[in-house]
C-alpha positions in Angstrom: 12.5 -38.2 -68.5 10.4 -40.7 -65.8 13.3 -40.5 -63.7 14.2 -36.6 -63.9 10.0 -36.2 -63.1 9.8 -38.7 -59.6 13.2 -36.9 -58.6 11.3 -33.2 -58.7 8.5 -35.3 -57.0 10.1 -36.7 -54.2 12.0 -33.3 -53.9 8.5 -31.5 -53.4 7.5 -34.5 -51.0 10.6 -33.8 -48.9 10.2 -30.4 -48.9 6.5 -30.4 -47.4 7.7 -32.8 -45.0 10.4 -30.6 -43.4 7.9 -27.9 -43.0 5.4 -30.4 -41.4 8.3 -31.0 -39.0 9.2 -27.6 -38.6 5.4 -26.4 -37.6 4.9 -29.1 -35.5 8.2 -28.5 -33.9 7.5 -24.5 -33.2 4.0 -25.3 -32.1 5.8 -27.8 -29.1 8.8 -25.6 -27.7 8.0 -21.9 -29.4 4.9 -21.4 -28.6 5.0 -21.8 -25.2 6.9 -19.2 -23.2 9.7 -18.3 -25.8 8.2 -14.7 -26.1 10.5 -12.8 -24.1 7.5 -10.5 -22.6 3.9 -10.8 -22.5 1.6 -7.2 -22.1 1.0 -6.7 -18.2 -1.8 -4.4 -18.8 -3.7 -3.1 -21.5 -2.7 0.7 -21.4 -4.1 3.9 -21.7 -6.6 3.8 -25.0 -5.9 6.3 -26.8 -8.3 7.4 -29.2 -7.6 6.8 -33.2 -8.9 8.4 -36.4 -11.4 6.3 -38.3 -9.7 3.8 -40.4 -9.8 4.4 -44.3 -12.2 1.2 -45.8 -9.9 -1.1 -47.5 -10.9 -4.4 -49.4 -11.7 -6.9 -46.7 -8.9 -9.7 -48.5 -8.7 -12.9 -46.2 -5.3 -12.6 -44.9 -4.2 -16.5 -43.5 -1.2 -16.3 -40.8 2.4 -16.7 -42.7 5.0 -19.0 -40.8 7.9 -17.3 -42.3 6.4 -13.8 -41.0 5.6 -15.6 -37.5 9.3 -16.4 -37.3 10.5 -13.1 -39.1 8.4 -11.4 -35.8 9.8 -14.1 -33.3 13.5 -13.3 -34.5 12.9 -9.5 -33.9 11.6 -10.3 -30.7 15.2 -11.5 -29.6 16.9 -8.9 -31.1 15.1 -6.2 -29.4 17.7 -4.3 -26.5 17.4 -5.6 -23.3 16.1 -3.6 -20.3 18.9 -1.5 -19.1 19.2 1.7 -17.1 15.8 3.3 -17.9 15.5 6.6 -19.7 11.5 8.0 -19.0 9.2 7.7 -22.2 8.7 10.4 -24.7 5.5 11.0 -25.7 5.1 9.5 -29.2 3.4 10.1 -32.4 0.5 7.9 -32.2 -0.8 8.1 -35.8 -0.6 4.7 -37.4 0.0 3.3 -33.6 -2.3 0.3 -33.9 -0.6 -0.8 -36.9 2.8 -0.9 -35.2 2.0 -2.3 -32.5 0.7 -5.1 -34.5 3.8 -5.1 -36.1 6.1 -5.7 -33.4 6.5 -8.0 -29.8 6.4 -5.2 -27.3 4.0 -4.9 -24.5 2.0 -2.1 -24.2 2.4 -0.9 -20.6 1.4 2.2 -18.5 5.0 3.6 -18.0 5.6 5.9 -14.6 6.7 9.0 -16.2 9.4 10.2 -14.2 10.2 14.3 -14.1 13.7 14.5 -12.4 16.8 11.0 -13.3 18.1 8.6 -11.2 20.4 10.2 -9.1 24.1 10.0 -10.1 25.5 8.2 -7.1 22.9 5.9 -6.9 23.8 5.2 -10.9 27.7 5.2 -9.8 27.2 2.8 -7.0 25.7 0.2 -9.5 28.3 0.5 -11.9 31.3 0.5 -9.3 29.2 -2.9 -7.8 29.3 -4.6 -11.0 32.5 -3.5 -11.9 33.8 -5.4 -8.7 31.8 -8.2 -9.7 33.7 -8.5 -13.2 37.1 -7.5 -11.8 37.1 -10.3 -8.7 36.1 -13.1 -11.4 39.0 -12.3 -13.3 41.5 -11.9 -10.7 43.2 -15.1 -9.8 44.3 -14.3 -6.0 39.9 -14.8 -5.2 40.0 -18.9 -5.8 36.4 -20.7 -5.0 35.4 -23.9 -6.0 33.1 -23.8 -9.0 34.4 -19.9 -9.9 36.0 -21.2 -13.2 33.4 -23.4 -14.6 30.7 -22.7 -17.5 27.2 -22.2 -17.2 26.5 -25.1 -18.8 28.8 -27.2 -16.3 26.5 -25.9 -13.3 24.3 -28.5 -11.9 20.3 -28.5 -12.6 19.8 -28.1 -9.0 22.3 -25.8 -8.4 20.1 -23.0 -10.4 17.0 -23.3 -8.3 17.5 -19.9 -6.9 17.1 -18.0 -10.4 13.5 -17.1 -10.1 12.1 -16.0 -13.5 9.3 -13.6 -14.5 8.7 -13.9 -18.1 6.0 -10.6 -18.0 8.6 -8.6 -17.3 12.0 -9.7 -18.7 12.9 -10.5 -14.8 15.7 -12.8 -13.4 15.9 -12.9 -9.5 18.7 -14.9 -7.3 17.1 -15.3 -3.7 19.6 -15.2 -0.8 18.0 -16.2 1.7 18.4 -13.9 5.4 18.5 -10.9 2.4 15.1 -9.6 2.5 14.2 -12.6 0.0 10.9 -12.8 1.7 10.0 -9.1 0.2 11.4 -9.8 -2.9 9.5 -13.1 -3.3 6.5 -11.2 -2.6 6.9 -9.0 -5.8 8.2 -11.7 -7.5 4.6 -13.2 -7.1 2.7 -10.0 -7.8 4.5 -9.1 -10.9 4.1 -12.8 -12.2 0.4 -12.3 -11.1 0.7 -16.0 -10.3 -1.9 -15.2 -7.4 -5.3 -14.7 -7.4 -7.9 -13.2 -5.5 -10.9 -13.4 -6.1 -10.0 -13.7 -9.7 -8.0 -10.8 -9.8 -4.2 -10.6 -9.4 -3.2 -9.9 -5.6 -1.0 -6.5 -5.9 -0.2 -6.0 -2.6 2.8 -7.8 -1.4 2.4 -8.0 2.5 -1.0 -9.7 1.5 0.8 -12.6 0.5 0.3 -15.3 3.4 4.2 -16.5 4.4 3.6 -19.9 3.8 3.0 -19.5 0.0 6.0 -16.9 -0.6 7.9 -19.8 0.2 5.8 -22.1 -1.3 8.2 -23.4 -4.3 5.0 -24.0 -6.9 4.6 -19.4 -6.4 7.6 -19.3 -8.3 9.2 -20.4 -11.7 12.6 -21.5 -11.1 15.7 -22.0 -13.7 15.9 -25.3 -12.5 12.4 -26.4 -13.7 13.3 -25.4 -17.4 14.0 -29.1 -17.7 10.4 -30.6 -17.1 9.1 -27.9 -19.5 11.4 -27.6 -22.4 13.8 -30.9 -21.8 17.0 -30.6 -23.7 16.0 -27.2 -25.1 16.0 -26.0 -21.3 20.2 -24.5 -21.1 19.8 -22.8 -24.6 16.5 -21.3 -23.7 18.0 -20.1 -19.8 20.9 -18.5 -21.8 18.9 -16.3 -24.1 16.9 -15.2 -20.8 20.2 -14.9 -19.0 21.3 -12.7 -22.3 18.0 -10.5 -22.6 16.5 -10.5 -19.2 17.3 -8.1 -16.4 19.1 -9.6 -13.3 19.3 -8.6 -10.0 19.6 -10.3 -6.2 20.9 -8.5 -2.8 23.0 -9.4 -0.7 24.5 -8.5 3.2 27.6 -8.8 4.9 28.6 -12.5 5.1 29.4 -12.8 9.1 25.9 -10.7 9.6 23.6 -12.6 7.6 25.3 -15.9 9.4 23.9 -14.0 12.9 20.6 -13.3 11.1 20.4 -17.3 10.7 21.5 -18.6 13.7 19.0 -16.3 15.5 16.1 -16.6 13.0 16.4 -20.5 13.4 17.7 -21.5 16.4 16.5 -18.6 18.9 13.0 -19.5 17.6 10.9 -22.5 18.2 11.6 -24.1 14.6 10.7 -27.6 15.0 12.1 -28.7 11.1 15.6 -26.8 11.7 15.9 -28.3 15.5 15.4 -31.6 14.1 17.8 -31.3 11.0 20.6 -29.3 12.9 20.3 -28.4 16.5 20.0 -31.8 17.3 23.4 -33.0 15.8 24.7 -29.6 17.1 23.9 -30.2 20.8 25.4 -34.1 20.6 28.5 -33.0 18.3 29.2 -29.8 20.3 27.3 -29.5 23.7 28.2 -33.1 25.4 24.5 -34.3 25.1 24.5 -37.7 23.0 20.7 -37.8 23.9 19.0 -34.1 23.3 15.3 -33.3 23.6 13.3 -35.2 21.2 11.3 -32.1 20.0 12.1 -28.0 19.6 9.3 -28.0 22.6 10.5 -29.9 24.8 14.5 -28.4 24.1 13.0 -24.8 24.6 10.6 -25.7 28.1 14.5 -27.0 29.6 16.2 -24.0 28.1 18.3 -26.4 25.9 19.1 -24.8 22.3 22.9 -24.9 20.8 25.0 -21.8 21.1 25.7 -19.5 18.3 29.4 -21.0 19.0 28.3 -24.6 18.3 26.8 -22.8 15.0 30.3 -21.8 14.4 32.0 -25.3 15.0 28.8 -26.9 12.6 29.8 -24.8 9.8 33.3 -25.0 10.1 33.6 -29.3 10.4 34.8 -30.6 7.6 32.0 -33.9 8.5 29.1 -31.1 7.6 29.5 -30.5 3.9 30.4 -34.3 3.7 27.1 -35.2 4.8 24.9 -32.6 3.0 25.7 -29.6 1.1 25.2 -26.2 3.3 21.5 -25.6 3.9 20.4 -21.8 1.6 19.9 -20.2 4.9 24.1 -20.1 5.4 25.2 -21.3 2.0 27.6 -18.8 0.3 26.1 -16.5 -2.1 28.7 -17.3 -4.9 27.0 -20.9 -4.6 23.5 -19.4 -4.8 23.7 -17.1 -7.6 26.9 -17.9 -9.5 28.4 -14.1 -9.8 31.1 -15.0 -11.9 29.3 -17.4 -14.5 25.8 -14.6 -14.1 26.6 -11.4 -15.5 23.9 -9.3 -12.8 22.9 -6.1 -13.7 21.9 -5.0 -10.6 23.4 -5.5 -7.3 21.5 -4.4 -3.9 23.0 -4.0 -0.9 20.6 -4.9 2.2 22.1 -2.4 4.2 21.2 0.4 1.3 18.1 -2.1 1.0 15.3 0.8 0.6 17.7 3.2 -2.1 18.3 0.4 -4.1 14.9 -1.3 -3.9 13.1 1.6 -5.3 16.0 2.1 -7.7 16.0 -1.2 -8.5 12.3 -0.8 -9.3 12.8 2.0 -10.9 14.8 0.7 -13.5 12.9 -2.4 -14.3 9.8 0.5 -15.1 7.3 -1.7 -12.6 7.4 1.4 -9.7 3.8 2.0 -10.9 2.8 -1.8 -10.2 4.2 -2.6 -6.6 6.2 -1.3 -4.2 9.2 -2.6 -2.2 7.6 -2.9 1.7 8.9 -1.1 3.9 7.9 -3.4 7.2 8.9 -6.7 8.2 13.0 -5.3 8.4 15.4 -7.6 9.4 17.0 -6.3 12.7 19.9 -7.5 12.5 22.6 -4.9 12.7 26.1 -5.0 12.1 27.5 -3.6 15.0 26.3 -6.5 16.8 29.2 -8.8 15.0 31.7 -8.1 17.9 29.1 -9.4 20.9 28.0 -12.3 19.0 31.7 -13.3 18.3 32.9 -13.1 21.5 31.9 -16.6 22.4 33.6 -17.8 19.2 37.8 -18.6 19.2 39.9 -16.2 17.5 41.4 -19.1 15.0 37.9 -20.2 14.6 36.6 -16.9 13.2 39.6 -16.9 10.5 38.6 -20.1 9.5 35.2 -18.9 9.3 36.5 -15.5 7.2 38.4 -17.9 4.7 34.9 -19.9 4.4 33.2 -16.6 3.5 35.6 -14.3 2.3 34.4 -15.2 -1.6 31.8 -13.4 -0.5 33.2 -10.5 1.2 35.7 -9.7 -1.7 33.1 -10.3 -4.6 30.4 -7.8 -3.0 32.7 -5.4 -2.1 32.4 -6.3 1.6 35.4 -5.2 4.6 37.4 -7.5 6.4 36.2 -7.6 9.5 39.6 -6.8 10.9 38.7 -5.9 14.7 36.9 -9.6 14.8 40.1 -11.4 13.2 42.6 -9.5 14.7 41.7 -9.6 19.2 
């Protein structure tokens, strides 16, 4: 009898126990940033019939209903192609939205769709996406691996915005600037004056690059530790994704003239330098971008060419994200994207883009600062360059070409 009573005590000691742990446990990893969206903006009161008086009964938070709430979170359907709001029947609002995780926000109400080819041109751009990772002629390092076999630092380029259910791959040379900028005003991670900055060319340059603006996939692991892949895969599952891209050989132009035209004294260091002695016959090149730029010496968009294409580059450093292939960036083939933008469709799919995530009525996509860059440049720029050197160059990028749905530049290859 004195044993089968210390037996249902230690069982009730265990129990308590394991529900000490588990509190303890959800107040440490699920309390902070698990909730899949927080409410942006209060929303439009709308004006409610007195409440009935009811027994004021102390009511003391249950754990199981905490994580009955949490679980429904999760399962709630992701953003997807946006249909416009229906006004609802607000009777008995308040109590719903008590009831459930969903922010209250004041949706654009939209009178005409989304235009079918704009629609179309998504789904044929994803569709691409899906059929090049499956086709086994379009071979890239790193194209058959799992998400969990990518490297930490190789995820730094997933910018996430828990407010809104948002996942963004910057390619740099792709407009990233722009989208950084709303990026930062949709996270309202900047202030002014104590009120969230909203307008995105406010945003001083040197803090839309500033790494601490954003929150990156690769900083899950100083938050959440070994929790970090599991919790990036339910964002990855529920979250909308999206980055933009640009013709491979174009966006290489962009670089080269974006930082070595321009007095860039960090990129002149790093790579003109070893350029001008690999390439240009000068074992000893000006010791600053200054003094290179008041003799006129800077290296050709040809020695860019011969730097990208030694095999003594990649040995020494991994591609800087200014030239870097996209499929390294963003991982197409291990990221199912939802949305695809095109820079040269840039101002179509941004306010599509925006559309669809339902933030159109909190920032807009701006319109200045275009890169000038234009494609029918490719054939002046590449006549410096040796034909065998831009196939070698094509193979280097055509991942890139063939996942995005980009031509072969035939009249470049082919002279």
């Amino acid at each position: 009898m004195g044993t089968s009573r210390m037996f249902r005590i230690f069982v009730v000691l265990g129990s308590a126990f394991m529900i000490l742990l588990i509190i303890i446990y959800w107040d440490d990893v699920g309390a902070s940033h698990l909730y899949l969206h927080t409410p942006v903006s209060p929303g439009p009161k709308i004006p409610h019939p007195p409440p009935q008086q009811r027994p004021q009964t102390p009511r003391t938070p249950s754990f199981l209903s905490d994580i009955d709430a949490f679980v429904n979170q999760f399962l709630e359907p992701g953003t997807g192609e946006p249909t416009d709001p229906v006004p609802a029947d607000t009777s008995n609002q308040s109590e719903k939205a008590e009831e459930r995780y969903i922010p209250r926000r004041e949706w654009k109400i939209h009178l005409t769709p989304v235009a079918a080819e704009l629609r179309e041109r998504q789904e044929q751009r994803r569709r691409l996406l899906q059929e090049m990772c499956a086709n086994d002629s379009v071979v890239f390092p790193g194209k058959n691996r799992s998400f969990d076999d990518i490297p930490n630092k190789e995820l730094d380029h997933l910018i996430v915005d828990d407010r809104h259910g948002i996942i963004y791959c910057y390619v740099p040379k792709v407009a990233c600037s722009n989208w950084k900028r709303i990026m930062i005003v949709l996270s309202e991670s900047l202030l002014q004056d104590g009120v969230p900055q909203r307008d995105p060319l406010a945003i001083p340059r040197d803090l839309v690059h500033n790494s601490s603006m954003h929150f990156t996939f690769n900083k899950f692991w100083k938050r959440y530790g070994k929790f970090a892949r599991h919790l990036m895969k339910v964002k990855l599952k529920k979250y909308t994704k999206f980055l933009f891209v640009r013709d491979p050989f174009v966006r290489l132009i962009s670089a080269y003239r974006n930082k070595f035209e321009l007095r860039n004294d960090d990129f002149y260091r790093r790579f003109a330098q070893v350029m001008l002695r690999r390439y240009a016959n000068q074992p000893t090149p000006p010791a600053s971008v200054d003094e290179a730029f008041a003799v006129g010496v800077h290296p050709s968009f040809s020695h860019f060419i011969q730097y990208l294409l030694d095999p003594q580059t990649e040995k020494e450093m991994p591609f800087n994200e200014h030239w870097r292939q996209v499929y390294r960036l963003c991982h197409p083939c291990q990221i199912q994207y939802d949305f695809v933008g095109h820079l040269e469709t840039a101002e179509e799919d941004a306010e599509h883009l925006l559309r669809q995530l339902r933030v159109d009525n909190v920032v807009e996509f701006p319109t200045s600062h275009r890169n000038l860059t234009a494609s029918s440049w490719e054939a002046d720029w590449f006549s410096t360059v040796p034909v065998e050197a831009r196939r070698e160059l094509y193979k280097l990028y055509e991942p890139d070409f063939r996942l995005f749905g980009y031509d072969r530049p035939d009249s470049i290859l082919n002279e």
